[in-house]
LOTORVO-307066 format. One record per residue (C-alpha): residue in three letters; x, y, z. Coordinates in steps of 0.5 Angstrom, whole numbers, plus 500, padded with zeros to 3 digits. Example, Ala and Ser with C-alpha at 12.3 -4.5 7.8 and 13.67 -1.06 7.14 Angstrom:
   residuo   east   north    up
       ALA    525     491   516
       SER    527     498   514
# end
This chain:
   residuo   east   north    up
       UNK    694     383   917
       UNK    687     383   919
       UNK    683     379   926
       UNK    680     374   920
       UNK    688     372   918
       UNK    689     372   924
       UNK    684     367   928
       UNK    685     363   921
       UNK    693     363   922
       UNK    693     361   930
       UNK    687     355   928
       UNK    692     352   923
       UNK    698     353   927
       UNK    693     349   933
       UNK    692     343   928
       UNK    698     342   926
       UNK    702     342   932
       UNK    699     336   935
       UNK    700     332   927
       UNK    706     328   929
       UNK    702     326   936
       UNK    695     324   932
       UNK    699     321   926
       UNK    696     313   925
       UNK    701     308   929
       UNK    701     305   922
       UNK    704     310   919
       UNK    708     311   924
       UNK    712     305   923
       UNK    712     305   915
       UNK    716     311   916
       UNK    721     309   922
       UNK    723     302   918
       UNK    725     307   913
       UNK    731     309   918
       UNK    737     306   921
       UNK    735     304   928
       UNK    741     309   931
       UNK    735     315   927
       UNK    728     311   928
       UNK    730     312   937
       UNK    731     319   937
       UNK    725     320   934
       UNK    723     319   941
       UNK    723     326   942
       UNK    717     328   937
       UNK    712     327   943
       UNK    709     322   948
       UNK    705     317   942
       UNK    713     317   938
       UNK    718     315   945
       UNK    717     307   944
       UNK    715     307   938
       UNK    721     305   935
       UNK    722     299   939
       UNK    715     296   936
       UNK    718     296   928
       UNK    719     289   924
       UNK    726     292   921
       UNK    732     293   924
       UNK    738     295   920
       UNK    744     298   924
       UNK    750     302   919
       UNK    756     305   921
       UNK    759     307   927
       UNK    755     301   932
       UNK    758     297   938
       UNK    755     290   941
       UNK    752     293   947
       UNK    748     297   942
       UNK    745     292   939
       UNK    744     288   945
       UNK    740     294   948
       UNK    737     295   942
       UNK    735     287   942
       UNK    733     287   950
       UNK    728     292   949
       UNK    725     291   943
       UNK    718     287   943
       UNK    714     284   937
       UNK    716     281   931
       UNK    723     282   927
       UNK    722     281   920
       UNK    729     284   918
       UNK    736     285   922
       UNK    740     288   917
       UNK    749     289   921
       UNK    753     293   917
       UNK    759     294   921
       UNK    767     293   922
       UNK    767     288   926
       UNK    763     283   931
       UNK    765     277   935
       UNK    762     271   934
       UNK    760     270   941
       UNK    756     276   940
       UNK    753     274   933
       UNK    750     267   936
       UNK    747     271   942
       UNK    743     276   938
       UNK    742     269   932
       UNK    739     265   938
       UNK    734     272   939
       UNK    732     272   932
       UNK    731     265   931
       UNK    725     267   935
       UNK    722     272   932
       UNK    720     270   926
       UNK    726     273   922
       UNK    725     273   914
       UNK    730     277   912
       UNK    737     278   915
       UNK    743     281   912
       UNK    751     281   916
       UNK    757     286   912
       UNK    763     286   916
       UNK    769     290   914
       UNK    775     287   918
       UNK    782     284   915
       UNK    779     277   917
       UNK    772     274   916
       UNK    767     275   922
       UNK    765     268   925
       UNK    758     266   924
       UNK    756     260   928
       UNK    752     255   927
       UNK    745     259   931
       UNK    745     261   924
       UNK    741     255   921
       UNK    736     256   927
       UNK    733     261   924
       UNK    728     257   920
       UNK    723     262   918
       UNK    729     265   913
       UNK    727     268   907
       UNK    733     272   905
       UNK    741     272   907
       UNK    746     276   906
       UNK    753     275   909
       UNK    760     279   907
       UNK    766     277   909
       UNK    764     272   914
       UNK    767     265   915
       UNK    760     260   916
       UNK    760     254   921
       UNK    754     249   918
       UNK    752     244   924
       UNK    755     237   923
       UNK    747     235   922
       UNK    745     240   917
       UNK    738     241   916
       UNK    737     247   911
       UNK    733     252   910
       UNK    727     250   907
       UNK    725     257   907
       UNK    730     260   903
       UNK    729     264   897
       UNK    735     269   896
       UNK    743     267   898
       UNK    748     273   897
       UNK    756     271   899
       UNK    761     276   898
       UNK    768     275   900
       UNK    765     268   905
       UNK    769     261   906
       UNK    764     256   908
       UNK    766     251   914
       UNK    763     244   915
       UNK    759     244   908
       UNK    760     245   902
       UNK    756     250   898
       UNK    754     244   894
       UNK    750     242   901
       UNK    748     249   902
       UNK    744     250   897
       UNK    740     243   896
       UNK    739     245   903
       UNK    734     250   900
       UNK    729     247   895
       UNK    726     253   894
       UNK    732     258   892
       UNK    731     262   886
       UNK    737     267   887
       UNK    744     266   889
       UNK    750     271   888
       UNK    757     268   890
       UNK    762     274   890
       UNK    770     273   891
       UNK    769     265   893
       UNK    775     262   893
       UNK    777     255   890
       UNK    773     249   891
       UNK    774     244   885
       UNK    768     243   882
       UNK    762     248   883
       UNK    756     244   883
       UNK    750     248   884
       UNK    743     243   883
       UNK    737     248   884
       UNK    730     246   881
       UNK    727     252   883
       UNK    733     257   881
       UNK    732     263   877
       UNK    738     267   877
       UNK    745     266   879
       UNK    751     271   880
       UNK    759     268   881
       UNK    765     271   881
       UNK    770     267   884
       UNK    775     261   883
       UNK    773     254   880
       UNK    776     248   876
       UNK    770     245   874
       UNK    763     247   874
       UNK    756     242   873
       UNK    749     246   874
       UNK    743     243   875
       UNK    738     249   873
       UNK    732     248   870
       UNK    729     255   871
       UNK    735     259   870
       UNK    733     265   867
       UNK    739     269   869
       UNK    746     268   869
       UNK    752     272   870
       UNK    760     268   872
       UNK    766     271   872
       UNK    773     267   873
       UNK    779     269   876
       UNK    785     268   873
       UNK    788     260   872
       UNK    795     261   874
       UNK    797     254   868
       UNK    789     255   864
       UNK    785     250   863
       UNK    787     244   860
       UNK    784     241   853
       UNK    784     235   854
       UNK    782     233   862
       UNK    775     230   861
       UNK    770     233   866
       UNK    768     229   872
       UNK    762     226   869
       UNK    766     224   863
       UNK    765     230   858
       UNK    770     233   855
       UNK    767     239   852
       UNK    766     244   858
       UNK    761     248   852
       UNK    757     243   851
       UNK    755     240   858
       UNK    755     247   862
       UNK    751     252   857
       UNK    747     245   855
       UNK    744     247   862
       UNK    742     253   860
       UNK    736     252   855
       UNK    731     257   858
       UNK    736     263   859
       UNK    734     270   858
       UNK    740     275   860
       UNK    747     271   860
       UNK    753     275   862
       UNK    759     271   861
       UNK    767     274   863
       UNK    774     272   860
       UNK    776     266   864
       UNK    770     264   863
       UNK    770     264   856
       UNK    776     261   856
       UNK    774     255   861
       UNK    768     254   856
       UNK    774     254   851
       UNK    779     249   853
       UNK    775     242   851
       UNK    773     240   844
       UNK    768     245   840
       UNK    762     241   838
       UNK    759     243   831
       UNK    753     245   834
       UNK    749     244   841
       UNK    743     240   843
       UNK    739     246   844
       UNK    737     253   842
       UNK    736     258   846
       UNK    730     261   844
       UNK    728     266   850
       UNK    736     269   850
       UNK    735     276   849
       UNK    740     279   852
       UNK    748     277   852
       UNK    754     280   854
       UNK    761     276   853
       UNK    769     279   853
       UNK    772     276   847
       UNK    780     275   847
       UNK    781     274   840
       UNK    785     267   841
       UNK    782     262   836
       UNK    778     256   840
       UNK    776     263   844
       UNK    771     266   839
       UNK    769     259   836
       UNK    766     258   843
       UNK    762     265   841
       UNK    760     263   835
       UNK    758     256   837
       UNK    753     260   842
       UNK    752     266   836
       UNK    749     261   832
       UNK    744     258   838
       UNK    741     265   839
       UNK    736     267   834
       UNK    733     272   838
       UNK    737     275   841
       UNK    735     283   842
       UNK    742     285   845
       UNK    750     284   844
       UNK    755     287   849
       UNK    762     285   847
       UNK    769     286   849
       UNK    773     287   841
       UNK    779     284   840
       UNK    784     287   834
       UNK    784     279   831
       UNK    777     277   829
       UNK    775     279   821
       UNK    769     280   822
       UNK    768     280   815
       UNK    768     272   813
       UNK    762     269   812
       UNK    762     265   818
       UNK    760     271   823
       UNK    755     274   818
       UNK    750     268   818
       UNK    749     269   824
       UNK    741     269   825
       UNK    740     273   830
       UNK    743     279   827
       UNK    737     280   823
       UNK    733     281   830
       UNK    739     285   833
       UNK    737     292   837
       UNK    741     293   841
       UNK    750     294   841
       UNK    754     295   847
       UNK    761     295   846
       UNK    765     294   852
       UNK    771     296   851
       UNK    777     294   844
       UNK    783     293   843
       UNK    785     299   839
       UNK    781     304   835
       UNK    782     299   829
       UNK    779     294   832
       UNK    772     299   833
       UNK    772     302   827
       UNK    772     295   824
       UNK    767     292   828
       UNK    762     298   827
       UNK    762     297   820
       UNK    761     290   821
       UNK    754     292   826
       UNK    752     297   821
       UNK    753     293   815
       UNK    748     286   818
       UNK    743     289   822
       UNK    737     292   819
       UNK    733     293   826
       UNK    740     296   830
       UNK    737     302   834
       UNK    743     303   838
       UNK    751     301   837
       UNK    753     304   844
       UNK    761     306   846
       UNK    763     307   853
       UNK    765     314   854
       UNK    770     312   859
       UNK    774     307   853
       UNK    773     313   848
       UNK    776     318   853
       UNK    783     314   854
       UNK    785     315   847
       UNK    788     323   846
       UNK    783     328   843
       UNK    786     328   836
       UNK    784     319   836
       UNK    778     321   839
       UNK    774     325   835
       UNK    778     322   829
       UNK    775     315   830
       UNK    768     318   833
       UNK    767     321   826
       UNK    770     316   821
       UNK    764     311   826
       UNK    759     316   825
       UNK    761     317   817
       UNK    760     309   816
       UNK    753     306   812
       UNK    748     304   815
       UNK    743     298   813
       UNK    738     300   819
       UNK    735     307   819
       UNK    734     308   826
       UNK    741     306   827
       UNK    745     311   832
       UNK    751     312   836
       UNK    751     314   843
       UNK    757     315   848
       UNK    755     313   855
       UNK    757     308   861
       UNK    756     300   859
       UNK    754     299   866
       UNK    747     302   864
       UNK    746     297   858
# end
């Protein structure tokens, strides 16, 4: 290597060894944000510019292995605003969380996020509604104590509860506390009579849970997803629902008239299924593109789905659970309108590989834009190798009205 290499080499290696000293404070924090905060404070080490930066950055999100005294030591030096506090953790105890909610209240929090992992719910105290600035909250396995005087959060955007009971307020309450709602997730919630959600800002909901009743008051949902746990004695027929309706199917997806995307489970089905069947609906759903629905068979079931069926004409996209009992041949399912326009095809799983063959040939045989019929690969890879490839090959064999038609083996999930 010559002397001009070698000036060239030690001037680069001066450059660069002061990079992380001289790098902009701006960029420093966009990186530290990006860390766990147990990583963002060992970054001290780099150099004299990086030893505090960390206690200036907006988001705190603490995983894993974290005791109450580090988050205590973290709060006590930190300065500036917190935008984001984000615990996941075992465990806390309800006297710590009300210490560290009173130190967020005044700081601007936006975004807060609480996962516990522990064999009973952590207590979130009341402190929790004086953080006013909230924008979105998450909170898991968590018991949650309302102020007797509850105020709501006028600022809240996004609500995320999984496996929560709420304590002073029901969730009726909590969420007309929000005006400005537009998301909320309810995982793993318990019993609660009747779920009454009124929301007019709310664009997407997510429920999987236990109720006997449901009355939503959305106009600009755009977005649904309900799953119901198992009924130990179903839902009866002829019980009216509190506003004197009996048809669960007609006032529930009634309120639906600007879905896009609607995932509807099993239970839910059968709850939709146990009043009177109207001939027909009060509104179309013009803008559903995309619907996903488990079938069980059980008559007044597929009625249900039918009635739905008929009401979108525009739909892109069908997941289905397919049961052995349907004949997809009669008149009734092939004048469906929305089959014309029909894209895309998931089946979620079948009863048996009769009931896969038959509904294919149906799909192919009414729907002239289909681009895809997409089979679980996990449902195909239950069946032994001889029924497997028996099966795949006589779907792949069948006619098909649309040329662009294909057969793709992959993960429901995706779709």
């Amino acid at each position: 290597m010559d002397s001009c290499q070698r000036q060239n080499r030690s001037g680069d290696f001066e450059l660069n060894s002061d990079f992380l000293s001289n790098m902009p404070s701006e960029i420093i924090t966009k990186i530290l944000v990006k860390l766990p905060i147990d990583e963002a404070v060992r970054t001290s080490i780099l150099s004299s510019k990086w030893k505090y930066s960390w206690i200036l950055i907006p988001d705190l999100v603490f995983r894993g292995v974290i005791t109450e005294s580090t988050v205590d030591k973290v709060l006590l030096v930190h300065q500036g605003p917190i935008l984001k506090f984000e615990l996941d953790c075992p465990h806390a105890s309800k006297k710590a969380i009300n210490r560290w909610l009173l130190i967020l209240s005044h700081n601007d929090l936006k975004d807060l996020s609480l996962c516990f992992d522990s064999p009973t719910r952590c207590k979130v105290p009341m402190s929790l509604f004086s953080c006013h600035k909230l924008e979105h909250l998450e909170l898991y396995v968590c018991s949650i104590y309302a102020p007797q005087y509850f105020q709501g959060l006028k600022l809240l955007q996004t609500l995320k509860l999984c496996s929560c009971d709420l304590v002073g307020i029901t969730i009726e309450k909590f969420v007309l506390g929000c005006p400005l709602l537009e998301t909320l997730e309810l995982f793993h919630f318990g019993e609660c009579g009747c779920l009454t959600i009124r929301a007019p800002n709310l664009k997407r909901l997510g429920f999987n849970g236990t109720f006997t009743d449901l009355l939503l008051e959305t106009p600009k949902l755009i977005s649904a997803s309900i799953f119901l746990n198992n009924m130990p004695h179903g839902y009866p027929d002829s019980v009216p629902a509190n506003d004197g309706c009996k048809s669960k199917l007609l006032r529930t997806i009634s309120a639906l008239s600007n879905i896009e995307e609607l995932k509807i489970g099993s239970q839910f089905c059968e709850y939709l299924a146990s009043g009177p069947i109207p001939e027909k609906l009060p509104v179309t759903f013009h803008h559903l593109k995309k619907l996903s629905i488990h079938l069980n068979g059980r008559t007044k079931v597929v009625e249900t789905a039918l009635c739905i069926f008929r009401n979108a004409p525009n739909l892109k996209t069908l997941g289905v659970f397919v049961p052995s009992q349907i004949v997809w041949e009669e008149q009734r399912i092939t004048s469906i309108p929305f089959l014309k326009k029909l894209e895309v095809v998931v089946i979620l799983g079948f009863a048996d590989t009769a009931s896969l063959l038959a509904f294919s040939k149906f799909i192919f045989s009414t729907t002239p834009r289909l681009e895809k019929l997409v089979i679980d690969r996990e449902d195909i890879n239950t069946l032994n190798l001889d029924d497997r490839m028996e099966s795949l090959m006589e779907v792949v064999s069948l006619p098909r009205l649309s040329s662009k038609a294909e057969i793709v083996l992959d993960e429901s999930s995706k779709y």
